[in-house]
C-alpha positions as a Markdown table, in Angstrom:
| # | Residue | x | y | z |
|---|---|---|---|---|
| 1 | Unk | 8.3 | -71.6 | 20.9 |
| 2 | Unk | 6.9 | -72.8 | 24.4 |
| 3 | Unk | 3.9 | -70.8 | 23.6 |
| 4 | Unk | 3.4 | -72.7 | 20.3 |
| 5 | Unk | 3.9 | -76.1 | 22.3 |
| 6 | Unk | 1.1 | -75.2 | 24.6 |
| 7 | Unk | -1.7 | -73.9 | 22.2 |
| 8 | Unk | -0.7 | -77.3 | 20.2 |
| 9 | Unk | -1.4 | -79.4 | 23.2 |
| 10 | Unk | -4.4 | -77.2 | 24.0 |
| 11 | Unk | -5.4 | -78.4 | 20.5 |
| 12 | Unk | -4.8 | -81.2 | 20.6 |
| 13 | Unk | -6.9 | -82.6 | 23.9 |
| 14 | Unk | -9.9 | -80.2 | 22.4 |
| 15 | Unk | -9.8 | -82.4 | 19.2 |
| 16 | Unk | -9.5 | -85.7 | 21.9 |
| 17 | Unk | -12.8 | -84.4 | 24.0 |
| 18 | Unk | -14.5 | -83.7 | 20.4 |
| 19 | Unk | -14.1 | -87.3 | 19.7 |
| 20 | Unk | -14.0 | -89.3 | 22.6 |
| 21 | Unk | -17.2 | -87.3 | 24.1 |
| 22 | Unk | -19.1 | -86.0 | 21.0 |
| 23 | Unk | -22.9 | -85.7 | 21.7 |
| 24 | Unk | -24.1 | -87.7 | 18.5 |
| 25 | Unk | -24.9 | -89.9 | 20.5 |
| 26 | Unk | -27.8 | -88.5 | 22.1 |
| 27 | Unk | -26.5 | -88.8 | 25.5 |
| 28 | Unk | -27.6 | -85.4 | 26.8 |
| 29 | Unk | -29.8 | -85.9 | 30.3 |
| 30 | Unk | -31.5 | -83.4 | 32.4 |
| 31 | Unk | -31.3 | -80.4 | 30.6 |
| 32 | Unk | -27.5 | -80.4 | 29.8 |
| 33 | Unk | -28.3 | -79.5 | 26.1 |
| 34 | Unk | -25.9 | -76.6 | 25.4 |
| 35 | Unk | -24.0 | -76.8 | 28.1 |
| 36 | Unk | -20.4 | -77.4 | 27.9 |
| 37 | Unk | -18.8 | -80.1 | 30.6 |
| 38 | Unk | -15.1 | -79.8 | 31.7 |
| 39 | Unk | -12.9 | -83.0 | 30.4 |
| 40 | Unk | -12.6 | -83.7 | 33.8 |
| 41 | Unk | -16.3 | -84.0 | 34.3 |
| 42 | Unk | -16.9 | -85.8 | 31.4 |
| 43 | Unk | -13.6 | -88.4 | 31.9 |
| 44 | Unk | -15.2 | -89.1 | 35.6 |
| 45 | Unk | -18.8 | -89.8 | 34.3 |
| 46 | Unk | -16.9 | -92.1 | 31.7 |
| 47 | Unk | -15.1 | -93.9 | 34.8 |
| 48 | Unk | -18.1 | -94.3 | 36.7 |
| 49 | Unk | -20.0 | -96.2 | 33.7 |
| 50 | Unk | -17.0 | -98.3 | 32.8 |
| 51 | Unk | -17.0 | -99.0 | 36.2 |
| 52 | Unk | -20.4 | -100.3 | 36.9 |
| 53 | Unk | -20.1 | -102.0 | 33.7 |
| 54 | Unk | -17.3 | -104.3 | 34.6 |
| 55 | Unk | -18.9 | -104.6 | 38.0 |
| 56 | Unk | -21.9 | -105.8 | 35.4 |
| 57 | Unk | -19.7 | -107.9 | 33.7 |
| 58 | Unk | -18.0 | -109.5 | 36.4 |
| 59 | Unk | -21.6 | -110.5 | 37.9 |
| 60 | Unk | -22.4 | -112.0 | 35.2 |
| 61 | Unk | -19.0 | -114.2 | 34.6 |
| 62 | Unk | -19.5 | -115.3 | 38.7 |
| 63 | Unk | -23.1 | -116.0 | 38.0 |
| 64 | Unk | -22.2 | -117.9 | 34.5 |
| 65 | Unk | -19.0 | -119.7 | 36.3 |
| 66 | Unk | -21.2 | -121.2 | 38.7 |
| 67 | Unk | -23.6 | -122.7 | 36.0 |
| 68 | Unk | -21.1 | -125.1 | 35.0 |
| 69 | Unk | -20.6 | -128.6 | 35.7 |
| 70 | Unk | -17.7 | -129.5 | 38.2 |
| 71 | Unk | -16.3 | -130.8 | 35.5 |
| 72 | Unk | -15.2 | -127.9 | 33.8 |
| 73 | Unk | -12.8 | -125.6 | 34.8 |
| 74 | Unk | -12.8 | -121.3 | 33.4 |
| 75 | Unk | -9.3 | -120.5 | 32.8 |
| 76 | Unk | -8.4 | -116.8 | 31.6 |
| 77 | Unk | -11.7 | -117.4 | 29.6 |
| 78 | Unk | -10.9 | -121.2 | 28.3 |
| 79 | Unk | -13.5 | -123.4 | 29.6 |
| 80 | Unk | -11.2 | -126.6 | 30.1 |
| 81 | Unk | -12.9 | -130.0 | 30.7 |
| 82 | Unk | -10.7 | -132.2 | 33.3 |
| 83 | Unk | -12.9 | -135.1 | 33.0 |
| 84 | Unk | -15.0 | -136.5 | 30.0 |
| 85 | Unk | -17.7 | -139.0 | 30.4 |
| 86 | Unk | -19.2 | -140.8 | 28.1 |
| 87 | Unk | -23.1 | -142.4 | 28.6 |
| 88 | Unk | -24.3 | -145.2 | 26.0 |
């Protein structure tokens, strides 16, 4: 029974690392074509790019943040305008 409950989990994450890491994508890169990573590999490559892309991302929301007039304010992604003025 325990046995059972291990080869299902072993399943289980092998159907998870088919999906989640698939090569369809074409993301194969000095020579790894046909070799076969470890999940832990392949989760710690996926950590590293999420990672530089929210380093990306957060670059890009300072930079953007500091674009705006004085008169507006970025709240959890609201932009919130404290003062409007009106020229005739």
């Amino acid at each position: 029974m325990l046995q059972d409950f291990l080869c299902y989990n072993v399943y289980v994450v092998s159907v998870l690392k088919s999906i989640e890491f698939s090569s369809s994508g074409g993301d194969e890169v000095d020579g790894d074509i046909g070799k076969s990573k470890s999940l832990e590999m392949l989760l710690l490559e996926k950590n590293k790019s999420l990672q530089s892309e929210n380093t990306q991302l957060k670059l890009s929301t300072s930079d953007l943040s500091g674009r705006l007039p004085s008169s507006c304010h970025v709240t959890s992604g609201l932009y919130l305008v404290s003062e409007i003025t009106m020229v005739m």
